[in-house]
C-alpha positions, -999 to +999 in steps of 0.1 A: +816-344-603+786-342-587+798-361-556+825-339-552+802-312-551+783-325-522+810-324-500+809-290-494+772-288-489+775-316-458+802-295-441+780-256-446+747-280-434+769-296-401+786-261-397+756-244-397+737-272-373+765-265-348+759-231-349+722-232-344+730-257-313+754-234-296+732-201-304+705-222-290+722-226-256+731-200-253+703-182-253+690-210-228+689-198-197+675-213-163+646-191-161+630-210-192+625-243-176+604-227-146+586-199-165+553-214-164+553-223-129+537-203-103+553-179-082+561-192-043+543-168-019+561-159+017+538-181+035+552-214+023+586-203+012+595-185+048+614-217+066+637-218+034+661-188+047+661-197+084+667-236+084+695-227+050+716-209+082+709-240+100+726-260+081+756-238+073+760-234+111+772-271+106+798-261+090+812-238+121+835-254+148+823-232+177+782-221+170+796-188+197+820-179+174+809-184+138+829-172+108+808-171+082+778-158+099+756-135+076+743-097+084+718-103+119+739-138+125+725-170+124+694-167+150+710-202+162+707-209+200+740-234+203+716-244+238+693-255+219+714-278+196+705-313+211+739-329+196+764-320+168+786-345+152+817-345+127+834-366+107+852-384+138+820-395+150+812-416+131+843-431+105+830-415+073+797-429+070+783-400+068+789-358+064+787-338+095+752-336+114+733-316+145+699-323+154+684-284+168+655-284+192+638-248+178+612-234+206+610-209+186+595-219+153+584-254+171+603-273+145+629-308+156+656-297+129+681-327+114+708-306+092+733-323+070+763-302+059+768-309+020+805-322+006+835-312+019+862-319-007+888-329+010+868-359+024+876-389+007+848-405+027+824-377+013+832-384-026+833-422-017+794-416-008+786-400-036+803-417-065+787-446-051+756-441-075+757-470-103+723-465-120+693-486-105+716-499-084+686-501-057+652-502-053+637-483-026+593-480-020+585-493-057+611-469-070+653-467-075+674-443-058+712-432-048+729-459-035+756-444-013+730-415-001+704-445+006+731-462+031+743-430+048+705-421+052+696-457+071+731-449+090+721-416+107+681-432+112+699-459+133+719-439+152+697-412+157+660-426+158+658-430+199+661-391+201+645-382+175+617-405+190+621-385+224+619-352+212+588-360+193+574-374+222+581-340+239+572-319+216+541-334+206+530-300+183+565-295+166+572-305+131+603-328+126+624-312+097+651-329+080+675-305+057+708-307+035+730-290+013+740-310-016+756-341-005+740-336+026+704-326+007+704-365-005+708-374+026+678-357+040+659-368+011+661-409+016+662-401+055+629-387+049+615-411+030+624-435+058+610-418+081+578-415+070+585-454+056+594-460+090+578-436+111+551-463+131+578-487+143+612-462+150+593-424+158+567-430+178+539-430+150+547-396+144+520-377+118+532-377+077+520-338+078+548-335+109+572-345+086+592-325+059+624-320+038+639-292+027+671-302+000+689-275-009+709-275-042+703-316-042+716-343-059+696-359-085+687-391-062+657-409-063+632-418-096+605-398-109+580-418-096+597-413-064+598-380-068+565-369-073+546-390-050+570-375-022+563-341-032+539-333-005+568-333+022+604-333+003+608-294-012+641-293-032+654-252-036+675-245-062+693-211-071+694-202-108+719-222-133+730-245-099+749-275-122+739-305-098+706-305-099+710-310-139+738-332-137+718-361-151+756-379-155+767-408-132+788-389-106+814-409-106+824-400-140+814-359-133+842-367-105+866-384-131+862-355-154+865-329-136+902-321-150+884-311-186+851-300-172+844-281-204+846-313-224+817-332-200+798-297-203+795-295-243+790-331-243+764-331-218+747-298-230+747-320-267+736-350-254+704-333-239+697-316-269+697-342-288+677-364-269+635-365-270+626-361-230+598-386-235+623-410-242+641-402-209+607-406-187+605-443-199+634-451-177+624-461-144+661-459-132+665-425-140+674-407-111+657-370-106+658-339-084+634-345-053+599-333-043+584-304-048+610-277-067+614-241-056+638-222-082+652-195-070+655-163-102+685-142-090+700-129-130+684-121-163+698-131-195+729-105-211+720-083-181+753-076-159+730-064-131+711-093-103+671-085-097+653-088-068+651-125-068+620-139-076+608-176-067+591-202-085+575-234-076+556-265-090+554-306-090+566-309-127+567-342-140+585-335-177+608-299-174+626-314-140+656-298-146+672-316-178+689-291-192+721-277-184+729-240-182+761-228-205+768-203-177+796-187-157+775-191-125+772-231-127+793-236-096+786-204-077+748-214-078+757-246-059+770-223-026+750-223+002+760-188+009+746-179-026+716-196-016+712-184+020+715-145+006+695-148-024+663-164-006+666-138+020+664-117-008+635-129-024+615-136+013+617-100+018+605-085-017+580-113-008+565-100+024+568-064+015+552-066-014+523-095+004+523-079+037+521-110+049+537-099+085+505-069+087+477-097+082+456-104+112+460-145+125+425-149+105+435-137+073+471-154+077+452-190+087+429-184+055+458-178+034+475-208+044+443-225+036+439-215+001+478-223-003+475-258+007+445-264-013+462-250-041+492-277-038+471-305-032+453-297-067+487-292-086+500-328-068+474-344-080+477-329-114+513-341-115+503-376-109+476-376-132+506-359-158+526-387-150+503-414-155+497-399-189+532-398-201+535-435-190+565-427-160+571-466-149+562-481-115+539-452-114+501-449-107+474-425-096+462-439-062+447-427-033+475-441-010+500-415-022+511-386-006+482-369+020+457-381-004+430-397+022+396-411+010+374-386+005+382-352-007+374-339+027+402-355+042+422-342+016+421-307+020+420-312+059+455-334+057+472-306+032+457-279+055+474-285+082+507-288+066+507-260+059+498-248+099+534-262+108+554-238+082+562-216+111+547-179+101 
């Protein structure tokens, strides 16, 4: 008698554990994870909207005749594109490229378009991501991304190489859009790996990333210590940056994407996140994050976009968002018209554009000393949660030998933003 009793206290408890998971995600919105970073200021987050319409003018077939060009068109020069390749080019090793020469912002641009699905070569890059599969710089990253990144450093290196040569005060930039932001990530960190013997010794402080709406592609380790040149921007409830799943299954499933969702949104619920930051081969969004608020929760109405930045080593995007915006978030139009957004709250409310070259030069200072403090605080945060193959050295990132060479290096990164 009293067994049979129990059985309908198990099924109220389960029921009611459901329920408190599903009111729980709901109510679990993307804002959360970044609400106690700090807010991005115009000064470091102005390149973000100019090289986004960078890369989408990869996506055009004539630069003089763009279809999707936004409202004031792309500011792209097609005379200043130094070479522009497609899928022909080059047998699907890789996802449409141009290298742009820009005089104007004194910036060697490499832009990557992202996935075009109806690419088998693009998906076969991709799904090409068995966990740990390889070791990379004392950590693991994408496999297929890793291979298309040393395939466009081969073929590209000797003019890259020229036009830093050339233009010995411009910064080389590389940038992507989600299969394409891998990409740019590995090809960074070969470059800098690499940049002695293939770029003419080029400076680490010339050298920087911007991954937009990225692949989860390289370890936290990885991930942190590149943080002072790979930025990763990410709009809102964007579902790849979370997808924490080997791709190749996301892919296979993507028939009953409801079912992967609920069993992914229960699987990171259930899970402890220190017990995720003991596996080295767990692959992570790159670099330095900038999240991009565009929505409120049970509001109909968008805000002025807000943005929000920080190195975090736990909170790095593991949860995903039960949201109608998932995929829309991943769009590089999205993304191109929402940071506009938010870059010009930002200077009007900074007056950034009204501050005399001192002030400006002083405010890029205080900036860069700023992220040098919060890099090294994410190293030393990762050291105490015990990430593997990870250790607080001087050899990382700009970190020099004395704390004067520290702030001098992170300084000038800053001088090469282009405002």
């Amino acid at each position: 008698m009293s067994i049979a009793c129990c059985f309908p206290l198990v099924e109220c408890v389960s029921c009611l554990a459901c329920v408190r998971w599903v009111w729980k995600k709901f109510l679990y919105s993307a804002g959360r994870e970044s609400e106690n970073w700090g807010l991005a200021t115009a000064i470091e987050f102005e390149p973000v909207p100019r090289i986004c319409r960078y890369i989408l003018s990869v996506y055009e077939d004539d630069l003089r005749n763009p279809i999707w060009a936004p409202s004031g068109g792309y500011g792209i020069n097609p005379d200043w594109v130094v070479i522009k390749k497609d899928y022909e080019d080059f047998q699907g090793k890789v996802s449409p490229y141009m290298i742009y020469l820009d005089r104007n912002n004194a910036d060697i641009v490499l832009a990557i378009r992202g996935l075009n699905l109806g690419k088998e070569s693009d998906y076969l890059i991709l799904l090409d991501d068995k966990l740990g599969q390889t070791s990379y710089d004392g950590g693991y990253v994408h496999n297929g991304l890793l291979k298309a990144a040393e395939y466009v450093l081969k073929e590209e290196c000797e003019i890259l190489r020229e036009l830093v040569d050339k233009n010995g005060d411009y910064t080389l930039t590389f940038a992507g859009h989600s299969l394409g932001a891998g990409v740019a990530t590995l090809l960074t960190m070969l470059a800098v790996k690499n940049r002695g013997k293939l770029l003419g010794n080029i400076e680490r402080k010339r050298i920087r990333c911007f991954a937009f709406a990225p692949a989860r592609c390289i370890s936290l380790n990885l991930a942190v210590r590149y943080a002072d040149v790979i930025n990763s921007v990410v709009l809102q409830d964007d579902f790849l940056p979370r997808t924490t799943v080997a791709l190749e299954h996301a892919y296979k499933s993507l028939f009953c994407f409801p079912c992967l969702l609920c069993m992914k949104c229960l699987k990171d619920t259930c899970i402890v996140e220190e017990k995720l930051l003991k596996d080295p081969r767990r692959l992570y969004a790159p670099g330095r994050l900038y999240h991009i608020i565009a929505r409120k929760s049970f509001r109909c109405r968008r805000i002025v976009p807000l943005v929000r930045t920080a190195v975090p080593v736990d909170g790095r995007f593991e949860h995903m968002v039960i949201s109608c915006n998932i995929t829309s978030d991943h769009a590089i139009m999205s993304i191109l018209q929402e940071s506009q957004k938010a870059l010009d709250s930002m200077l009007e409310k900074e007056r950034v554009m009204s501050m005399e070259v001192a002030q400006r030069i002083e405010r890029q200072e205080t900036i860069a000393k700023e992220h040098m403090e919060e890099l090294k605080a994410a190293l030393k945060r990762a050291v105490t949660l015990d990430v593997p193959q990870i250790e607080y050295s001087p050899s990382y990132g700009t970190f020099q030998d004395t704390e004067r060479d520290e702030n001098s290096s992170s300084i000038n990164d800053f001088r090469y933003m282009g405002l």
